[in-house]
C-alpha positions in Angstrom: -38.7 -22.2 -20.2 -41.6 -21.9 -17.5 -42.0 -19.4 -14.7 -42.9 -20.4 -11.4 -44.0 -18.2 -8.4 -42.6 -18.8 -4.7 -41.3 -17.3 -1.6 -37.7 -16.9 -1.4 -35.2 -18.1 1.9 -34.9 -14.3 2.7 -38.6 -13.9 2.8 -39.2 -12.3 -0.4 -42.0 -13.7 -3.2 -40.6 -13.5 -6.3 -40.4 -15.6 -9.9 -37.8 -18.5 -11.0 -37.4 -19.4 -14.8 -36.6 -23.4 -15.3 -36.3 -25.4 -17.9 -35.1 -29.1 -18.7 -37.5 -32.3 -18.1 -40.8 -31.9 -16.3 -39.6 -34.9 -13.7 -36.8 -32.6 -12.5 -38.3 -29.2 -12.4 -39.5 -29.4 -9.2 -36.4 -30.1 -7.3 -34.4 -27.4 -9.4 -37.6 -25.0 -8.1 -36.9 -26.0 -4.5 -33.3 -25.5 -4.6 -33.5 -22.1 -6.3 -36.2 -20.8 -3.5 -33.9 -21.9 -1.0 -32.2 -19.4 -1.5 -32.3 -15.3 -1.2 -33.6 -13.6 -4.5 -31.7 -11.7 -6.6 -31.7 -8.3 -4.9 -31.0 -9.8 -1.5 -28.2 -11.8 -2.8 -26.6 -8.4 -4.9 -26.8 -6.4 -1.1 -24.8 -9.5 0.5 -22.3 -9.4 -2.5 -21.8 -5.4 -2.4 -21.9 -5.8 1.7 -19.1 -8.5 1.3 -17.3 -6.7 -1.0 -17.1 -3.2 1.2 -16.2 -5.8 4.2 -13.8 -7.5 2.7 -11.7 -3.8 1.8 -12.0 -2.5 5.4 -10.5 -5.6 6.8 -7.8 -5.8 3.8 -6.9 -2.2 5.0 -6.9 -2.9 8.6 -4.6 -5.8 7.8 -2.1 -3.8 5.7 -2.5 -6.1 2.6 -0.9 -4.6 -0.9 -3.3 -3.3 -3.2 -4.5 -5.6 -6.2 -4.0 -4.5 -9.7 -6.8 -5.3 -12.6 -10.2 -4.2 -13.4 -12.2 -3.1 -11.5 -14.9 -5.8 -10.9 -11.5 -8.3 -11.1 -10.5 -6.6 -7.8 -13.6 -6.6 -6.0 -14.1 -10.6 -6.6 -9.9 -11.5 -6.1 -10.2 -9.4 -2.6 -13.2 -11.0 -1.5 -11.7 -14.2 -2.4 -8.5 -12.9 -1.1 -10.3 -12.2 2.6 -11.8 -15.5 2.5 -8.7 -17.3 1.9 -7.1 -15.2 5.0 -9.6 -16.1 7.2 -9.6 -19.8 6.4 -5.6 -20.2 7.1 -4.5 -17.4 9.6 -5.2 -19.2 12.7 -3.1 -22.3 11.0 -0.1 -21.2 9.5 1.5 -17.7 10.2 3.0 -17.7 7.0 -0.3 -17.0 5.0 0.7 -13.2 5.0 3.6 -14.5 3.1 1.1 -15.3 -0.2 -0.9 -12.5 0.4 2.2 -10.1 -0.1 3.6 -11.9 -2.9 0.6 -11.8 -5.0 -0.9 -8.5 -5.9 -2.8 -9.3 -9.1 -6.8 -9.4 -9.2 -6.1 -12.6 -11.9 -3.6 -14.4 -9.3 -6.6 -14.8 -6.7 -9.5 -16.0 -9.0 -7.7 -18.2 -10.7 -6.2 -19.8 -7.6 -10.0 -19.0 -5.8 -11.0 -23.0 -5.5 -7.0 -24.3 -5.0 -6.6 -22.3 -2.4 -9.4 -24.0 0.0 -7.3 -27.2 -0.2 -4.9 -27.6 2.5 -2.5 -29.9 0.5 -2.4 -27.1 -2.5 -1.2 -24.3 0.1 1.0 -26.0 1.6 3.1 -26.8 -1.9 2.5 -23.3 -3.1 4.1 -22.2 0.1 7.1 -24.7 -0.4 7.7 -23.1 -4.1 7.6 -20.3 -2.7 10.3 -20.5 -0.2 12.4 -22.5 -2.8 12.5 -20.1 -5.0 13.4 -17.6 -2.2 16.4 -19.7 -1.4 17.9 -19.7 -4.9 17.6 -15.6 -4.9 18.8 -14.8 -1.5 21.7 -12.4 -1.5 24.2 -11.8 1.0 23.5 -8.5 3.0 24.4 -6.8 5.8 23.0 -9.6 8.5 24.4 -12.7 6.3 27.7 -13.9 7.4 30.6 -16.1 5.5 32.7 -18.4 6.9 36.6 -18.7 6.7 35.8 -21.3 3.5 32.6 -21.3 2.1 32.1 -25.4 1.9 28.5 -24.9 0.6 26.3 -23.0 -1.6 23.1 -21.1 -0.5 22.4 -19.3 3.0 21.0 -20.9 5.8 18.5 -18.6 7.7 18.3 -18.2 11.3 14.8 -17.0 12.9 12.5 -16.7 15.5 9.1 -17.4 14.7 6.6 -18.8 17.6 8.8 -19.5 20.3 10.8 -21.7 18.5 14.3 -21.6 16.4 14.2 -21.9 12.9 16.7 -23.0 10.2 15.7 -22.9 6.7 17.9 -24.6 4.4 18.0 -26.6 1.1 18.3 -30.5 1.7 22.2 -31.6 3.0 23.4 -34.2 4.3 25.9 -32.2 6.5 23.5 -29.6 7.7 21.2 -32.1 8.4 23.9 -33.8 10.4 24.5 -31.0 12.6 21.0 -29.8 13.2 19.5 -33.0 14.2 22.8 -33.2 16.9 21.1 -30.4 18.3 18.3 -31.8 18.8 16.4 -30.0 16.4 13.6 -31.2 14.6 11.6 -31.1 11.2 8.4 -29.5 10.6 6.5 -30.7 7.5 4.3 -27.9 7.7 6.4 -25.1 7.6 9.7 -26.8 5.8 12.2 -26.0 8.3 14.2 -26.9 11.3 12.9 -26.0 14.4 13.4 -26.1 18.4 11.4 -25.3 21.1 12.9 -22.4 23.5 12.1 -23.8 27.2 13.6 -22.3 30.5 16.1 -25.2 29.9 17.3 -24.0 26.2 17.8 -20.4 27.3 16.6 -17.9 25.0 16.6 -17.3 21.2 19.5 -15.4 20.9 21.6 -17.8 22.9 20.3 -20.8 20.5 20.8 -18.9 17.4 24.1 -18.4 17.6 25.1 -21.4 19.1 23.7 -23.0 15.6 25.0 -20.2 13.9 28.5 -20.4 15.1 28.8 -24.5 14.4 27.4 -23.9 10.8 30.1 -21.3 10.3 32.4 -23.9 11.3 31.1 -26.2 9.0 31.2 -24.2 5.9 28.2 -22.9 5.8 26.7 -19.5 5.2 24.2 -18.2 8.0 21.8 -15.0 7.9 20.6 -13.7 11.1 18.6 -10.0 11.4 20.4 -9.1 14.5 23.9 -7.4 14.7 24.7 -9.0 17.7 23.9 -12.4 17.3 26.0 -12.5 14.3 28.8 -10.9 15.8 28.4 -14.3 18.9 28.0 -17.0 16.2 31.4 -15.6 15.2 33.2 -15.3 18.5 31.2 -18.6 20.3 30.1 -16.8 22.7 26.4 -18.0 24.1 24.4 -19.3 26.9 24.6 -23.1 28.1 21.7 -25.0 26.9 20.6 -26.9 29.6 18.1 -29.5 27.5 20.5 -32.0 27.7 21.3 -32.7 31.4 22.3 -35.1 34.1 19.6 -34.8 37.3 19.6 -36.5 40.3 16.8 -38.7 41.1 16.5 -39.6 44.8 19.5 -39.6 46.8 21.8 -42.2 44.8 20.4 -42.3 41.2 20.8 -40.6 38.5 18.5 -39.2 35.4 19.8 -38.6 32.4 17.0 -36.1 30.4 17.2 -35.0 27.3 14.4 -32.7 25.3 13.3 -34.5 22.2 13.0 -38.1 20.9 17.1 -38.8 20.0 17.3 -42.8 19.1 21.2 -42.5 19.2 21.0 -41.2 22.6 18.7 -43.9 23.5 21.0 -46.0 22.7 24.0 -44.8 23.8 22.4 -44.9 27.4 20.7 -48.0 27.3 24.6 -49.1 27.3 25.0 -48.1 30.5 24.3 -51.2 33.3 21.0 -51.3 34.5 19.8 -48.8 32.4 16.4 -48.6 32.4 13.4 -46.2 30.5 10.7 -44.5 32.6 8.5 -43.8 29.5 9.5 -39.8 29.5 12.6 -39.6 27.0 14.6 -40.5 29.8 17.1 -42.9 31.2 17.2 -43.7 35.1 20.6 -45.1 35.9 20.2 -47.3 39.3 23.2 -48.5 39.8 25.5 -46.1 41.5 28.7 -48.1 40.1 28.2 -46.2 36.6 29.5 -42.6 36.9 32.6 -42.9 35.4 30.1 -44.5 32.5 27.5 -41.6 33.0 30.2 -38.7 32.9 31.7 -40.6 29.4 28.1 -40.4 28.1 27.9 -36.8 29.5 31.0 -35.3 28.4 30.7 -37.6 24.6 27.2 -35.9 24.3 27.5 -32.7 25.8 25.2 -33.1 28.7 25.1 -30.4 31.7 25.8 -32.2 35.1 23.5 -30.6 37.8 25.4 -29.7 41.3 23.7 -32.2 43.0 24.5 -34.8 40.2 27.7 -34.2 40.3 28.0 -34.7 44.6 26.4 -38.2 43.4 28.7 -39.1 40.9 31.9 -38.5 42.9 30.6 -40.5 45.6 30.8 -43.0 42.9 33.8 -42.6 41.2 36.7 -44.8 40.6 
């Protein structure tokens, strides 16, 4: 082992010990003085360290149990890995609660910078959330429980959410209104748009067709539960029949539906504008528009409806 003198990235002069072949010794040297000595780099570490607390309080994290050097390192690396996904995924509080052992967060401390790894560990988790979630006070049964588990209803940004295991049926009935899968966050979502209404309305409209179907729905509000029961909710207005000019007709609907697409491209001189939605030209079709309307259950604007009864057989 040899000593060599040099000046250090933070500015200080200071020795480095290397050893190994004389050929490579110099580049070891230069990668060693690039960067801060040991003193400099112990005040960033302690710095980090007190940081990385205050902002851990500030956030309301859980306290992590271990030693006390194992907690120092698992909530810097904690921090670190908050920072990295916060402005990404909104769940990442989810892990953060979950996992309140120093050992948890240094062993995980390289996984966690990899997108594909969080993701999965994410996915467990709400699996095995699923499998222990118990009925309560905002979980609702149906007249004849056709299947096992509890859907969950939610509103998380500006969208709503269904979280479910994999069915056929549910799938079924989710898709036919119009909602849509997110890989990301492995659930069923939909936008809320002036033309949906708002969350409540949605959530138990959904609710009260899954209760219909068998299914068991959860929803945190004492109200909505008490509408998915009865049916009682706001039109939503995503699926509607516009005019377009003064004798043609639009038929609009929110989000890419290939049975839809079909079922309108029936229609005679159907045509696409490139938008997700039809233009009818010929004023000959409203008896065929109001079938596709009333099959589908599309709104009819006021004005649509003056054109289709111009119209009508």
């Amino acid at each position: 082992m040899a000593k060599y003198e040099g000046v250090f990235a933070c500015g200080h002069s200071g020795n480095v010990y290397v050893t190994g072949k004389m050929s490579e010794r110099q580049w070891k040297i230069d990668r060693m003085f690039e960067e801060d000595c040991p003193e400099c780099k112990k005040k960033k570490i302690v710095e980090k360290i007190k940081k990385s607390f205050k902002e851990s309080e500030k956030n309301g994290f859980p306290k992590l149990s271990g030693s006390l050097k194992q907690i120092q390192w698992a909530n810097s690396i904690r921090m670190d890995f908050y920072n990295q996904w916060k402005n990404e995924y909104s769940w990442i509080g989810e892990i953060i609660k979950e996992n309140t052992e120093a050992k948890f967060w240094i062993d995980y401390r390289n996984k966690f910078k990899d997108k594909d790894f969080v993701l999965a560990y994410h996915n467990k988790m709400d699996e095995e959330k699923q499998k222990t979630i118990k009925l309560n006070n905002s979980s609702i049964e149906p007249k004849k429980i056709l299947h096992d588990g509890i859907v969950e209803i939610y509103e998380e940004d500006k969208c709503v959410c269904l979280k479910y295991k994999k069915d056929k049926d549910f799938i079924d009935i989710v898709r036919n209104k119009d909602y849509q899968w997110s890989q990301d966050y492995k659930c069923w979502y939909k936008h809320l748009s002036k033309y949906t209404g708002k969350f409540e309305d949605r959530a138990a409209e959904v609710g009260h067709l899954l209760l219909n179907s068998g299914f068991i729905i959860n929803i945190e509000d004492e109200e909505i539960c008490k509408n998915a029961i009865s049916g009682k909710f706001g039109k939503d207005m995503s699926r509607r029949i516009i005019p377009f000019g003064d004798s043609r007709i639009e038929i609009v609907w929110g989000v890419s539906n290939s049975s839809l697409y079909n079922q309108a491209m029936l229609i005679n001189n159907a045509k696409w504008n490139g938008f997700g939605a039809i233009v009818v030209v010929d004023e000959s079709n409203a008896d065929k528009i109001k079938e596709f309307a009333k099959k589908n259950n599309f709104v009819i604007e006021k004005n649509a409806v003056t054109i289709l009864e111009k119209f009508s057989i």
